[in-house]
N, CA, C and O atoms as a Tripos MOL2 file, in Angstrom:
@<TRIPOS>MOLECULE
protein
  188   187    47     0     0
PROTEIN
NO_CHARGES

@<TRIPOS>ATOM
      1 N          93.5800  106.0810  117.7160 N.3       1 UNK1
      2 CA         94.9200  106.2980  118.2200 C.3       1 UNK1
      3 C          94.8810  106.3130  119.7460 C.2       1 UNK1
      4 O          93.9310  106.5440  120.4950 O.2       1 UNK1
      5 N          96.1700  106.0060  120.0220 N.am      2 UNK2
      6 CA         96.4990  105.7820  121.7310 C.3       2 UNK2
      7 C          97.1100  106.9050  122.6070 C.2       2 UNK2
      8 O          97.3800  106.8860  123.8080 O.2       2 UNK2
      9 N          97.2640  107.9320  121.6460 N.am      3 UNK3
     10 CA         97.8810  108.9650  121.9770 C.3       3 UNK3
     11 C          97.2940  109.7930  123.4880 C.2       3 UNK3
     12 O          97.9760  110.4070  124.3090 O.2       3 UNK3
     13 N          96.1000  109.5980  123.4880 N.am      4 UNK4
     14 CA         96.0040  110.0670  125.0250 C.3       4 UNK4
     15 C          96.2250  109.9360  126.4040 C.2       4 UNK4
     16 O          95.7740  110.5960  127.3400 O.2       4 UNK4
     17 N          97.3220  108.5660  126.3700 N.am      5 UNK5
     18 CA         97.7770  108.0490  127.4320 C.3       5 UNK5
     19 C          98.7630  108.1700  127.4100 C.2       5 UNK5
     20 O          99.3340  107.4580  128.2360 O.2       5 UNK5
     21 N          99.8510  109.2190  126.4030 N.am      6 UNK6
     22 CA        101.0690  109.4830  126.3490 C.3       6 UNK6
     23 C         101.4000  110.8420  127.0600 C.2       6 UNK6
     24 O         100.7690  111.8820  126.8730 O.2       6 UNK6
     25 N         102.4450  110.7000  127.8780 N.am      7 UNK7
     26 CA        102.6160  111.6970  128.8830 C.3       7 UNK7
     27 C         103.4090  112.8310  128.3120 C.2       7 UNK7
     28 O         103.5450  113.6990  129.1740 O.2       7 UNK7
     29 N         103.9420  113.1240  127.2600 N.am      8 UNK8
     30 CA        105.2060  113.8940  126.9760 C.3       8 UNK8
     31 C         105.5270  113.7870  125.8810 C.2       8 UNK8
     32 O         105.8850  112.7530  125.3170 O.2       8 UNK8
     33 N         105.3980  115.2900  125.2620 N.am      9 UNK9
     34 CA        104.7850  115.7120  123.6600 C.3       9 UNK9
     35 C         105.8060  114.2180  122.3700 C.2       9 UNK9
     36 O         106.8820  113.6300  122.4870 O.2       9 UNK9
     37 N         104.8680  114.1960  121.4660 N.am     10 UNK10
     38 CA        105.2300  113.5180  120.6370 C.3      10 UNK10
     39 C         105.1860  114.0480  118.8630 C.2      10 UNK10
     40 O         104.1430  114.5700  118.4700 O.2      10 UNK10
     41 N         106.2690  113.8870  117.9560 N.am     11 UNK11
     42 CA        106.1080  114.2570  117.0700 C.3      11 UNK11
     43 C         105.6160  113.7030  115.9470 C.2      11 UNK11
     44 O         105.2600  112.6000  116.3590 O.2      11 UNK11
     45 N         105.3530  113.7430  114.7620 N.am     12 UNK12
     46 CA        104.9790  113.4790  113.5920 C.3      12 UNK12
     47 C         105.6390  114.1540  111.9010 C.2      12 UNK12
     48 O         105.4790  115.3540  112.1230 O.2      12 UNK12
     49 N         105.8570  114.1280  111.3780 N.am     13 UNK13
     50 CA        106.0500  114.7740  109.9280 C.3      13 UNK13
     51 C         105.0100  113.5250  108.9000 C.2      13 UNK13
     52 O         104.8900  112.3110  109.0710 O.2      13 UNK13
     53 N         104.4040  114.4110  107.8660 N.am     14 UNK14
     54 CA        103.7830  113.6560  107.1500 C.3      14 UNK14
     55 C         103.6300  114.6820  105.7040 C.2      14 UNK14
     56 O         103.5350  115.9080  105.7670 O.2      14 UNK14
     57 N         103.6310  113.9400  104.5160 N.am     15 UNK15
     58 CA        103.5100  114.9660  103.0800 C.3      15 UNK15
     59 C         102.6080  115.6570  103.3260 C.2      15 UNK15
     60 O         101.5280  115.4570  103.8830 O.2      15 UNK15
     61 N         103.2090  116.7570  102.7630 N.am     16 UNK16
     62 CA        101.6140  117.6280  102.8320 C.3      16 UNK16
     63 C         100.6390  117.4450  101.8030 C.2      16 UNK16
     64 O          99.9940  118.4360  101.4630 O.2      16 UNK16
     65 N         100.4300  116.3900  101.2710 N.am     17 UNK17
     66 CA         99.7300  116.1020  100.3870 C.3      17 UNK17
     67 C          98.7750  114.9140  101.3180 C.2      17 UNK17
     68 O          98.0340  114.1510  100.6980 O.2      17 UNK17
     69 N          98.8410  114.8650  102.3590 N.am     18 UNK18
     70 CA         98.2370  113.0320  102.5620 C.3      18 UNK18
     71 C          97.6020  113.3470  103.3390 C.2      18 UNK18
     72 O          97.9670  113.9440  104.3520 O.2      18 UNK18
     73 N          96.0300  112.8920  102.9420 N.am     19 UNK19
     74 CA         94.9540  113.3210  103.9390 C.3      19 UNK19
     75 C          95.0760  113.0570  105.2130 C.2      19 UNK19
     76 O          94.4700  113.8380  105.9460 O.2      19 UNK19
     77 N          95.9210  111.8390  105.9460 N.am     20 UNK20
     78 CA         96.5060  112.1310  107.5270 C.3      20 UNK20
     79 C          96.5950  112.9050  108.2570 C.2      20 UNK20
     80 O          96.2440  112.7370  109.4250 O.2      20 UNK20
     81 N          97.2090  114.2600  107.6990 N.am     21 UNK21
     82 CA         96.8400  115.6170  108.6810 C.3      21 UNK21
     83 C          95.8150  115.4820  109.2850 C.2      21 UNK21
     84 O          95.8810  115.3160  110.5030 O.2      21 UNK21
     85 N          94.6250  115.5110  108.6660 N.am     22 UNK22
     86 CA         93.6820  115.9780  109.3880 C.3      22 UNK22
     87 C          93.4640  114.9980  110.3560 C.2      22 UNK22
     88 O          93.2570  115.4600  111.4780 O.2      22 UNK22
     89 N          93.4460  113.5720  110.2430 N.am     23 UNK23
     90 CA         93.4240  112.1780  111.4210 C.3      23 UNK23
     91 C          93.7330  113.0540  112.7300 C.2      23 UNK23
     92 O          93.0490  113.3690  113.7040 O.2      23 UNK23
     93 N          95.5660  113.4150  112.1870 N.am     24 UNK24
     94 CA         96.0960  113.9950  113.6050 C.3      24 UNK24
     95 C          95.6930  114.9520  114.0810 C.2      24 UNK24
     96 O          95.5130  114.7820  115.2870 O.2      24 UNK24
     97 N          95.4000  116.0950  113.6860 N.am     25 UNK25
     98 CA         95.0670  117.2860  113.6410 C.3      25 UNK25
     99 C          93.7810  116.9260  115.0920 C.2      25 UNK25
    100 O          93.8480  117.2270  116.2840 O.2      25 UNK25
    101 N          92.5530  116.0730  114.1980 N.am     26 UNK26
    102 CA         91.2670  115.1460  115.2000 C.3      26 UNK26
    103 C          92.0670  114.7360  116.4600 C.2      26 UNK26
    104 O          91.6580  114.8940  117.6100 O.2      26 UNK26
    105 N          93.0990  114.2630  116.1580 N.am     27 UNK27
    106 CA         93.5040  113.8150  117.6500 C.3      27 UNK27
    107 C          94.4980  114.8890  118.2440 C.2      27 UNK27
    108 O          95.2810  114.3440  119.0220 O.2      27 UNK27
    109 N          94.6550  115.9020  118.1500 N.am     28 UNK28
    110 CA         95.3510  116.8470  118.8780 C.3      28 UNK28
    111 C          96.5340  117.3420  118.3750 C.2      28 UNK28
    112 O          96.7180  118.4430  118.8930 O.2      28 UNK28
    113 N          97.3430  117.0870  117.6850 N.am     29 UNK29
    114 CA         98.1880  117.3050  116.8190 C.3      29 UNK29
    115 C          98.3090  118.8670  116.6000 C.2      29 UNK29
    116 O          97.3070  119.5310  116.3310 O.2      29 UNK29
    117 N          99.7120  119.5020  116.7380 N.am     30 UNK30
    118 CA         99.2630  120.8200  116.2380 C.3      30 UNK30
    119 C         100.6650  121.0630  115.0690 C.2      30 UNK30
    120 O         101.7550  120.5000  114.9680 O.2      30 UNK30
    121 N         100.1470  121.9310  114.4700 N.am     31 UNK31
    122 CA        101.5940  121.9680  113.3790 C.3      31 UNK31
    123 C         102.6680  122.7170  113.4450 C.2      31 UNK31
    124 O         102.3970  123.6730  112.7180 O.2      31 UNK31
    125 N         103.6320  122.8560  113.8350 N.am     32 UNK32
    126 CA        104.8650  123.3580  114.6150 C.3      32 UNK32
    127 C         105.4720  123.9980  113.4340 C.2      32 UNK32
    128 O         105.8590  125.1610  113.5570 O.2      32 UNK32
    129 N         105.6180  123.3360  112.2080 N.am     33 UNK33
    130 CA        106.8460  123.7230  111.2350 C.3      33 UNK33
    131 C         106.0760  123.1320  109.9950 C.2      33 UNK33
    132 O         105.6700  121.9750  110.0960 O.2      33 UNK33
    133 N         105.7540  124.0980  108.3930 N.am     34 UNK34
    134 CA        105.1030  123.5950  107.6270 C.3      34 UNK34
    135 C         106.5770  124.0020  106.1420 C.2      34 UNK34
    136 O         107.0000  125.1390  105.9370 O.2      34 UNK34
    137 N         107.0670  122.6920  105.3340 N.am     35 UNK35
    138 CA        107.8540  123.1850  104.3080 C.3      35 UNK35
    139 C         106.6370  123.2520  103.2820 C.2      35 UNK35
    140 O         105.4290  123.2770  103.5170 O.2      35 UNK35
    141 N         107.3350  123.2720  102.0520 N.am     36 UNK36
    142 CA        106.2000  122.4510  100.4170 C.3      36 UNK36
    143 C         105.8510  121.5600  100.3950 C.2      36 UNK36
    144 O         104.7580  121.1470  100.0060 O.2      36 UNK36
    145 N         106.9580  120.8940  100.9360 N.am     37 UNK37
    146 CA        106.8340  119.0430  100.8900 C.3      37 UNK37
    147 C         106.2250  118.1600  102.4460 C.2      37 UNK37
    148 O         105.6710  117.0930  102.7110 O.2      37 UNK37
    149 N         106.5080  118.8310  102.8550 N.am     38 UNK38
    150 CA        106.0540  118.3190  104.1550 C.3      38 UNK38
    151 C         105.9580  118.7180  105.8350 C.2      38 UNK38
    152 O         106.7110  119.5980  106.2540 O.2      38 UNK38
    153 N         104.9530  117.9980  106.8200 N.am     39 UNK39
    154 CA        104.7520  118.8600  107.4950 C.3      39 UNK39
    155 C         104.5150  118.3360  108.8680 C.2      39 UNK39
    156 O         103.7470  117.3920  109.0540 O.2      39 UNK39
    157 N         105.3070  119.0640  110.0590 N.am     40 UNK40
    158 CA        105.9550  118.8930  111.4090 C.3      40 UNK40
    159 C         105.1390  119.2860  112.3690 C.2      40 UNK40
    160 O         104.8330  120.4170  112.7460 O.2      40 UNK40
    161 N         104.7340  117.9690  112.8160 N.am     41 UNK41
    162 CA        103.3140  118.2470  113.7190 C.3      41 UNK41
    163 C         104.0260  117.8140  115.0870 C.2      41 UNK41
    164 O         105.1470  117.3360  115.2610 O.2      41 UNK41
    165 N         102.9500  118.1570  116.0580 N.am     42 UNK42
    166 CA        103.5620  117.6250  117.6740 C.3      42 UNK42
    167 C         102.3020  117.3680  118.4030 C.2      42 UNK42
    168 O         101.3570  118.0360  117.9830 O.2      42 UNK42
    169 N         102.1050  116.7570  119.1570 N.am     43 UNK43
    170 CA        100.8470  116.4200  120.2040 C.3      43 UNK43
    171 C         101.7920  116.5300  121.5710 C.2      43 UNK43
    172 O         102.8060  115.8620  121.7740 O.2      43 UNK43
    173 N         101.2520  117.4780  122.4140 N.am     44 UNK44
    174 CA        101.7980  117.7070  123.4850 C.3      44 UNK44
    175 C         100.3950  117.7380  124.4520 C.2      44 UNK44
    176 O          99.4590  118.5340  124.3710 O.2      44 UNK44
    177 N         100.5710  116.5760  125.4140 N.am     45 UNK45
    178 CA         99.2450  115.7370  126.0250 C.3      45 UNK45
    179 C          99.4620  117.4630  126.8140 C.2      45 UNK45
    180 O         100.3690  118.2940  126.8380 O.2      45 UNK45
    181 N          97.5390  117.3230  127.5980 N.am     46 UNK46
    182 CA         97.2850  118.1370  128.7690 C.3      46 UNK46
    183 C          98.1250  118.0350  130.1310 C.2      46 UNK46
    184 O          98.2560  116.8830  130.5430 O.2      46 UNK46
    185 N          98.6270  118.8970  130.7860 N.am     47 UNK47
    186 CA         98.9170  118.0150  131.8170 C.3      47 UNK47
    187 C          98.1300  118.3730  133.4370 C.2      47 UNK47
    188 O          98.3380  117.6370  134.4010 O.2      47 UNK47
@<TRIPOS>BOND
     1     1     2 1
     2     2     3 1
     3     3     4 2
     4     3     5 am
     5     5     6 1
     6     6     7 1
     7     7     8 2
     8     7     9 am
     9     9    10 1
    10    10    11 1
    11    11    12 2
    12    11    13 am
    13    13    14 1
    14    14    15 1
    15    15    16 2
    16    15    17 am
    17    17    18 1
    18    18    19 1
    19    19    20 2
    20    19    21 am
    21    21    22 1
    22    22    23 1
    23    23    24 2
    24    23    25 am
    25    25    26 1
    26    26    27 1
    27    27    28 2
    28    27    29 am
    29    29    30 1
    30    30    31 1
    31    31    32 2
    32    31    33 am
    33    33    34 1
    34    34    35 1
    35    35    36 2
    36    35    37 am
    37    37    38 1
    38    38    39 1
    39    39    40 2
    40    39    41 am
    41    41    42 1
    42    42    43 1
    43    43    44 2
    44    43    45 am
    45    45    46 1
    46    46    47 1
    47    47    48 2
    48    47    49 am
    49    49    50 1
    50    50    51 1
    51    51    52 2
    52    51    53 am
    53    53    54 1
    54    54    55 1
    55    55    56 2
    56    55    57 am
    57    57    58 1
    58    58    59 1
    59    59    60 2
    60    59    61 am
    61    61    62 1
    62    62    63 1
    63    63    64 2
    64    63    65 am
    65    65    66 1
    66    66    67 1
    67    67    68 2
    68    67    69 am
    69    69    70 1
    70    70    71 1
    71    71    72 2
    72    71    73 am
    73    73    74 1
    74    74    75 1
    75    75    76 2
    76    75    77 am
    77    77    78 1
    78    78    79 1
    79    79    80 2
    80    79    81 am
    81    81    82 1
    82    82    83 1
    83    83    84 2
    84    83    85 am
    85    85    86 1
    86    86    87 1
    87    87    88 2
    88    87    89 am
    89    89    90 1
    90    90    91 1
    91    91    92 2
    92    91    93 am
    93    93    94 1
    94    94    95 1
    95    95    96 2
    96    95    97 am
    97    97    98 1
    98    98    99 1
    99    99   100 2
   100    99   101 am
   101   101   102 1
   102   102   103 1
   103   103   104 2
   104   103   105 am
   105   105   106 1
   106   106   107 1
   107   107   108 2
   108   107   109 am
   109   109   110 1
   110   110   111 1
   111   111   112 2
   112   111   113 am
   113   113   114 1
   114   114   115 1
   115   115   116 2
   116   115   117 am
   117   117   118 1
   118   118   119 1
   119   119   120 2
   120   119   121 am
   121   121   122 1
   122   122   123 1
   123   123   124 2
   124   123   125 am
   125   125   126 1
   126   126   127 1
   127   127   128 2
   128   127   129 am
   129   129   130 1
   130   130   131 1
   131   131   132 2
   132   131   133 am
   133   133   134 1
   134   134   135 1
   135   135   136 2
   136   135   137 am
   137   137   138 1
   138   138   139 1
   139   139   140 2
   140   139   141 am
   141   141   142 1
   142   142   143 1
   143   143   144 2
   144   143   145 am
   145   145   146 1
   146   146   147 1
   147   147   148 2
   148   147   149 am
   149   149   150 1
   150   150   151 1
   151   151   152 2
   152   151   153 am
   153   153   154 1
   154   154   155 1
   155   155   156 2
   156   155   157 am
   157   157   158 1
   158   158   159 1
   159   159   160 2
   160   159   161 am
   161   161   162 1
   162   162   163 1
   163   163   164 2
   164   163   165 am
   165   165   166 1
   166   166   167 1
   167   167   168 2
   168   167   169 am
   169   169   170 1
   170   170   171 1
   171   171   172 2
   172   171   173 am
   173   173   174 1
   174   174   175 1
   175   175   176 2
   176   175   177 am
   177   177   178 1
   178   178   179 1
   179   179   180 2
   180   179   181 am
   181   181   182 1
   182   182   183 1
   183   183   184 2
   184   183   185 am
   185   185   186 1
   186   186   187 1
   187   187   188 2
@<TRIPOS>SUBSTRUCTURE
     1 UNK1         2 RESIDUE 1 A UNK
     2 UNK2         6 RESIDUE 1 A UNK
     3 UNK3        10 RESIDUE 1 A UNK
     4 UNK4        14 RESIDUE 1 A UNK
     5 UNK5        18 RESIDUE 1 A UNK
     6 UNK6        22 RESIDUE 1 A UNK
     7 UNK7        26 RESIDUE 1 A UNK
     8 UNK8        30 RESIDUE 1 A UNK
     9 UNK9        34 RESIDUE 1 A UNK
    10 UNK10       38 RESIDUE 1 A UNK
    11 UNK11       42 RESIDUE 1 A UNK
    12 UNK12       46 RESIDUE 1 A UNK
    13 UNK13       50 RESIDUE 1 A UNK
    14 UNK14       54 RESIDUE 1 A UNK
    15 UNK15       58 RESIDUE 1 A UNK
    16 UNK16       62 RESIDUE 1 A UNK
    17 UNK17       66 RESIDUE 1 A UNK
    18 UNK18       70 RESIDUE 1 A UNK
    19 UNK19       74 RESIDUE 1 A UNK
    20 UNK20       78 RESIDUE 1 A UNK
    21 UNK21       82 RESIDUE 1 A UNK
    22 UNK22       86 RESIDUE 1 A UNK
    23 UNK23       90 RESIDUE 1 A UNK
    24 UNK24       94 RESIDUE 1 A UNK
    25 UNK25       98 RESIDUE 1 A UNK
    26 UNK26      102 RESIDUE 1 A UNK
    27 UNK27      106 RESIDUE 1 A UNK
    28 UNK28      110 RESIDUE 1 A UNK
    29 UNK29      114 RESIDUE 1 A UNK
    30 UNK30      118 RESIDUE 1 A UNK
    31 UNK31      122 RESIDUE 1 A UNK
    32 UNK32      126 RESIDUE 1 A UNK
    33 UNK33      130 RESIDUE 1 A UNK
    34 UNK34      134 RESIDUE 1 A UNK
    35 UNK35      138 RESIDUE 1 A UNK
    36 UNK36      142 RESIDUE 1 A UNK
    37 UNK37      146 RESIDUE 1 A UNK
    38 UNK38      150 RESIDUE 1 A UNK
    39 UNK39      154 RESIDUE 1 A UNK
    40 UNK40      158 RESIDUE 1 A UNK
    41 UNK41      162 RESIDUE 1 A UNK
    42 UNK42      166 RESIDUE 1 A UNK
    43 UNK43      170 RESIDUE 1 A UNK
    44 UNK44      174 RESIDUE 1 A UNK
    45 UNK45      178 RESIDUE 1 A UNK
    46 UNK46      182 RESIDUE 1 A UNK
    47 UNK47      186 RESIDUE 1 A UNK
């Protein structure tokens, strides 16, 4: 992913069933908002 050249937080939602979390999670991703069904991540670069 390209995400480290992005200046200004970015979001995600993905099932909470789909091993993807963790991809993002590896790349910085943090989880903001979790339902049953699914789940609201954000990467907000260093600045």
């Amino acid at each position: 992913m390209k995400l480290k050249r992005i200046k200004y937080p970015y979001g995600a939602r993905v099932l909470a069933v789909n091993p993807a979390r963790k991809l993002y999670e590896r790349e910085g991703f943090i989880v903001q908002t979790q339902t049953k069904e699914r789940i609201h991540m954000e990467y907000a670069p260093v600045k």
